[in-house]
C-alpha positions as CSV (number, residue, x, y, z in Angstrom):
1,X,30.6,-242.7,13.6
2,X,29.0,-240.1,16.5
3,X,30.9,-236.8,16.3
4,X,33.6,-235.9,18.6
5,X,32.9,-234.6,21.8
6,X,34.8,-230.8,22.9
7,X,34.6,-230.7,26.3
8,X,35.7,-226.7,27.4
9,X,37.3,-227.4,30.9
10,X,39.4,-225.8,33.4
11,X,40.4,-230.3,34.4
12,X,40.1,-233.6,32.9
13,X,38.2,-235.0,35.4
14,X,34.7,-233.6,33.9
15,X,35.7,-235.1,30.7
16,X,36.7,-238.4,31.6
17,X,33.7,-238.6,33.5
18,X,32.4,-238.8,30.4
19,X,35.0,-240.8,28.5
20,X,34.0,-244.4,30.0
21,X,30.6,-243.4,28.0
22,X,31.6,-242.0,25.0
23,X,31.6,-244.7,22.7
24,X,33.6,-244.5,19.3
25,X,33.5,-240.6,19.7
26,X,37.0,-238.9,20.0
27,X,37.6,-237.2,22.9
28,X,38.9,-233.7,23.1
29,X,39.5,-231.2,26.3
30,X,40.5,-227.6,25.7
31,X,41.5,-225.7,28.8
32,X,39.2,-222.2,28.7
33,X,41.0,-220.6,25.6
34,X,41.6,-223.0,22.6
35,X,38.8,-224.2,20.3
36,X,39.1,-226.3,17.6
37,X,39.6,-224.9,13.6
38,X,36.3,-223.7,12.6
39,X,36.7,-226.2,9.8
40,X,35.9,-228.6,12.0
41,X,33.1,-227.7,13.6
42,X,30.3,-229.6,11.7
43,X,32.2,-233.0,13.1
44,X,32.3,-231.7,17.0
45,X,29.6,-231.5,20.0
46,X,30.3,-229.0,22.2
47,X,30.1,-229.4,26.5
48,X,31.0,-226.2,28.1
49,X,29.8,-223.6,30.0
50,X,27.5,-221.0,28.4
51,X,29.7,-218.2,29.8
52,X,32.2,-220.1,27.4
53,X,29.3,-220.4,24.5
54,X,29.3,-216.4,24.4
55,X,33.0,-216.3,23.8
56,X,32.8,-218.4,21.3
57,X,29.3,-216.1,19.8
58,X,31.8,-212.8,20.2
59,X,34.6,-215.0,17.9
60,X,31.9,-215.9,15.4
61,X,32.8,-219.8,16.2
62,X,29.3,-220.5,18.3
63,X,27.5,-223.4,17.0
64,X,23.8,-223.5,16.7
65,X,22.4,-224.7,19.9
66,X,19.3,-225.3,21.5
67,X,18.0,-224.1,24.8
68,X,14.6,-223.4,26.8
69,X,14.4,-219.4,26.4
70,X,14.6,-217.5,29.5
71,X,11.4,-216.7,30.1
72,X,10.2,-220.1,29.8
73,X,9.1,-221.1,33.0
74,X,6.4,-217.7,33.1
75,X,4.6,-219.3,30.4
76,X,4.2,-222.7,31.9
77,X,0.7,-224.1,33.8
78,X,1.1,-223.1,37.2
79,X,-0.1,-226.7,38.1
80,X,3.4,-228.2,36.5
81,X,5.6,-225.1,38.5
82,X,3.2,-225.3,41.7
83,X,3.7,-221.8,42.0
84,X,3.5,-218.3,39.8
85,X,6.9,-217.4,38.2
86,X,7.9,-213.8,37.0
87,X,10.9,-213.5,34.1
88,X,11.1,-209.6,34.1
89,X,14.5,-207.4,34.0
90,X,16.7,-205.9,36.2
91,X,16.0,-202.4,35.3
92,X,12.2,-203.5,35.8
93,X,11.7,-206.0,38.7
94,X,10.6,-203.3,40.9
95,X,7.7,-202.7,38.5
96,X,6.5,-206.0,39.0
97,X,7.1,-207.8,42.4
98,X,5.6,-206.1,45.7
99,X,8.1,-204.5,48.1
100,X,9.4,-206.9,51.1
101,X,11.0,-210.2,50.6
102,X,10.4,-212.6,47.6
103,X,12.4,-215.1,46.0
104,X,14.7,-214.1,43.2
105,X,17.4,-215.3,41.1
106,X,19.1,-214.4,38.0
107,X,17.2,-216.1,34.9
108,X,20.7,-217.5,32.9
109,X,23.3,-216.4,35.0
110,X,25.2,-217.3,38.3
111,X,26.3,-214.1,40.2
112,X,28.3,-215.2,43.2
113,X,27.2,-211.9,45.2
114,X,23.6,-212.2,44.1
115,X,22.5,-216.1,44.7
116,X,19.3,-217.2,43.6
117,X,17.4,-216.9,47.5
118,X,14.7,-214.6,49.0
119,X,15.5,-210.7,48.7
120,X,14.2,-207.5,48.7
121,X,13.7,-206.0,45.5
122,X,15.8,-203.1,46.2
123,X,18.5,-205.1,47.8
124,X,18.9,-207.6,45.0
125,X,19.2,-204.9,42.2
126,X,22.2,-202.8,44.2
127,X,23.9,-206.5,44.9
128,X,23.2,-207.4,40.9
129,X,24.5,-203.7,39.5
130,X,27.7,-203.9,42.3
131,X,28.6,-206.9,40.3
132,X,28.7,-205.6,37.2
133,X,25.4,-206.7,35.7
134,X,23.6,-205.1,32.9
135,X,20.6,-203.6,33.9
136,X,19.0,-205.6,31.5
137,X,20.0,-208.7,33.2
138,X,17.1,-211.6,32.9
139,X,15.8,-212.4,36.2
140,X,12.7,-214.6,37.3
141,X,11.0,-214.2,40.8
142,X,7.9,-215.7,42.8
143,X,6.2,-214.6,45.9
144,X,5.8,-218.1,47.3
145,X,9.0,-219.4,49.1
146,X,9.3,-223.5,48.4
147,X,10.5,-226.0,50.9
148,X,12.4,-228.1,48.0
149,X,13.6,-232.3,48.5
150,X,14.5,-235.2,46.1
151,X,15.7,-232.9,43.3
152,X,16.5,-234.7,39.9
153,X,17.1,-233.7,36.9
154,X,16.1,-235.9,34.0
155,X,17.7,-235.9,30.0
156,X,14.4,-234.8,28.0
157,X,15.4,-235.1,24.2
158,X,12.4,-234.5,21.6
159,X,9.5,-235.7,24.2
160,X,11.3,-238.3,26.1
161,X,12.8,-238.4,29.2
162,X,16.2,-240.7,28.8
163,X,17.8,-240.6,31.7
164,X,18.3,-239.2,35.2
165,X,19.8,-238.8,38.2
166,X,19.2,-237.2,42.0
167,X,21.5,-234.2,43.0
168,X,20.1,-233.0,46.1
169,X,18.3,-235.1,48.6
170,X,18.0,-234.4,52.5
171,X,20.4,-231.0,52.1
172,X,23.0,-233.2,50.5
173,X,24.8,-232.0,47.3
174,X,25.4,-234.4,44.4
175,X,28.1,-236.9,44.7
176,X,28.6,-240.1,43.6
177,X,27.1,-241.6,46.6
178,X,23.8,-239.7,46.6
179,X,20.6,-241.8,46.5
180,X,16.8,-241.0,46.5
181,X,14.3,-243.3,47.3
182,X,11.9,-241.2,45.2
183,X,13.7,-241.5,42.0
184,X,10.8,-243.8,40.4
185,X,8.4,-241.3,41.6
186,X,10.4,-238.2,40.1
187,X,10.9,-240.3,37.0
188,X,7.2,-240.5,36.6
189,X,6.6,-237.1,37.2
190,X,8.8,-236.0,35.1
191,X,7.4,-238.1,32.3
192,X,4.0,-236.5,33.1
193,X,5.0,-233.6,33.1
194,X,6.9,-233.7,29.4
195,X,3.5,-234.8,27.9
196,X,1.3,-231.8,29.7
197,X,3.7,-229.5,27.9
198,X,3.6,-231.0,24.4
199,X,4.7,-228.6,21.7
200,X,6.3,-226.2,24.8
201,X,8.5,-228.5,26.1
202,X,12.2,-227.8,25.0
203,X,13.5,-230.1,21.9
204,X,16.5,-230.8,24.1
205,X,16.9,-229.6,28.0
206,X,17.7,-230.7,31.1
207,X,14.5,-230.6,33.3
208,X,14.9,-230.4,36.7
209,X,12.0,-231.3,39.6
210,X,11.6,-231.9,42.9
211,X,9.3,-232.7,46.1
212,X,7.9,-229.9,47.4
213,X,7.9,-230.7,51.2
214,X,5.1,-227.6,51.9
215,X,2.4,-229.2,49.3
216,X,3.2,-232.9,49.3
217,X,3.5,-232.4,45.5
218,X,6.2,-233.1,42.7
219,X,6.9,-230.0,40.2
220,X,8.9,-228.4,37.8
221,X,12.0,-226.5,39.0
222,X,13.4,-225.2,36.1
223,X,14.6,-226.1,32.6
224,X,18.4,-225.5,31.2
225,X,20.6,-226.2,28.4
226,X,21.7,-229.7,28.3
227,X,25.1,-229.2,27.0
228,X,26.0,-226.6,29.7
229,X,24.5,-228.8,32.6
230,X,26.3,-231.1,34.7
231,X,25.2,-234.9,34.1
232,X,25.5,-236.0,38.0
233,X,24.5,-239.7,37.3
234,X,23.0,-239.9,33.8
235,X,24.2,-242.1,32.2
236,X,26.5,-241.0,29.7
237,X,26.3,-242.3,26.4
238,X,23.0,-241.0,26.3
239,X,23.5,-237.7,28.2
240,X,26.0,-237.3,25.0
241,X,23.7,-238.3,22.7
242,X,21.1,-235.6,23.7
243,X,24.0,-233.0,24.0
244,X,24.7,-233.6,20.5
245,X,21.2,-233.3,19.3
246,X,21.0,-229.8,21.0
247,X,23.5,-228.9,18.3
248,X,21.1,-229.3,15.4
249,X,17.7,-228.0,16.7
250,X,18.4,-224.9,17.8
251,X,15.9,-222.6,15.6
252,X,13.0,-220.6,16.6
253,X,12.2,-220.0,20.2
254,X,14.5,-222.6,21.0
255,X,17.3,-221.1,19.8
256,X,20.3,-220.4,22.8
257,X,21.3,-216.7,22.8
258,X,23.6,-214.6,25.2
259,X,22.6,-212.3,27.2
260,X,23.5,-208.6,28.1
261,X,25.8,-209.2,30.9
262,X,26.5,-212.6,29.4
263,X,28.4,-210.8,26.4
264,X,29.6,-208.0,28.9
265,X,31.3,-210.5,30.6
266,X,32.9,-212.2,27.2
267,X,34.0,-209.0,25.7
268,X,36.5,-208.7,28.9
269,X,37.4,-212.3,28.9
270,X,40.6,-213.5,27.2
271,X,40.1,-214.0,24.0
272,X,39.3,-217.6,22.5
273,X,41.7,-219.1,19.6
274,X,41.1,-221.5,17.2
275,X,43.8,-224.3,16.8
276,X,44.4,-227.4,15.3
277,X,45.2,-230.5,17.2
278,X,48.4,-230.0,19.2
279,X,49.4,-230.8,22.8
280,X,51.6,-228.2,23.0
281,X,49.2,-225.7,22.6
282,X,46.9,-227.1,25.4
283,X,44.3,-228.5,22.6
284,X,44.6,-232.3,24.0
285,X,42.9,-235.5,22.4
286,X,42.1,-238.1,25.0
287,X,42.0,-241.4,22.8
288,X,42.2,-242.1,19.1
């Protein structure tokens, strides 16, 4: 029997997105605060946020996971990114991009007041430190500015791409309606690209690519942790399936860590709790 699926969720409805799929895995949904007993741990896959993943590292309850490190993409052939990446710190970035505008984001993080987009240097640190963020916060940047279309992201588990799905096409956002026309074509690419990388692609990621409009060319976007991505339109039972093996190959250079503002940021969070099963504590089980 598959271990039980913990999805960490402020509503249902990401879980049950996932429930049709789930096969003879148990269901659970905790609502931001309560985790399952440590003792059971070994038996659950875990689908949540990694804001919520450094919570869990401060309780001593995170689970080894895997994830592409945050300076991944720098390493990469600039052939497969179709442009030169940066991964460099906060405290730093000035060091290393030219003064004027460039594009910049946060590596790991989202910072609603500091978007991934183009910025000046000196502009992007002030917005990054006014929201509280650790001068040692990971950030990439590139100097070339990409006109971006057909964006997928694809399941890659241990050298294979399982599965995929479009989630912006045309300036349209994911939704249950979005199509692409180039799926086949980002498919292949992405296939392509998995085998160029060899021994540096991620054991388990989600790998995103798109059409760059500029250079009539398909390339890598980025890579992130599978079991703190959104699925869009994978299908399920096997976007699961790959969430679960990101449980058990997290070692080395793959292995997921918090960073600086990361575990700033969980420190002044509420407090997770470990539970048993109970609806009245806001632990629920969807299905036996």
């Amino acid at each position: 029997m598959s271990r039980a699926l913990c999805v960490i969720a402020r509503a249902a409805t990401v879980a049950l997105r996932l429930a049709p799929g789930r096969g003879d895995r148990r269901l659970f949904l905790s609502y931001t605060r309560q985790v399952p007993l440590a003792a059971e741990f070994e038996s659950l896959t875990f689908w949540m946020a990694d804001a919520y993943a450094a919570r869990l590292q401060l309780a001593g309850l995170a689970p080894e996971l895997a994830a592409p490190p945050w300076d991944w993409l720098s390493g990469l052939d600039p052939g497969l990114l179709g442009r030169q990446v940066v991964s460099t710190t906060l405290d730093r970035v000035h060091e290393q991009v030219p003064a004027g505008p460039v594009f910049l984001k946060p590596a790991l993080l989202k910072l609603p007041g500091t978007p991934a987009g183009v910025w000046d240097v000196a502009d992007f640190r002030r917005a990054a430190l006014a929201e509280g963020a650790d001068p040692g916060l990971q950030v990439q940047c590139c100097r070339q500015v990409l006109d971006l279309d057909h964006e997928h992201r694809f399941v890659v588990c241990e050298g294979a791409v399982l599965t995929g799905s479009p989630y912006r096409v045309a300036g349209r956002a994911w939704s249950r309606s979005l199509r692409s026309d180039r799926s086949p074509e980002a498919a292949a690419f992405a296939r392509q690209a998995v085998r160029a990388l060899g021994a540096d692609c991620p054991p388990v990621c989600a790998l995103d690519v798109a059409w760059d409009r500029g250079n009539r060319r398909w390339l890598i976007v980025e890579a992130n942790p599978l079991w703190a991505s959104g699925p869009y339109d994978c299908d399920p039972a096997t976007f699961v399936d790959a969430v679960e093996h990101a449980h058990g190959v997290g070692a080395g250079r793959w292995a997921w860590r918090a960073e600086p503002t990361q575990l700033a940021r969980a420190r002044a969070a509420e407090p997770v709790v470990a539970v048993g099963q109970d609806e009245a504590s806001g632990y629920a089980e969807f299905g036996a």
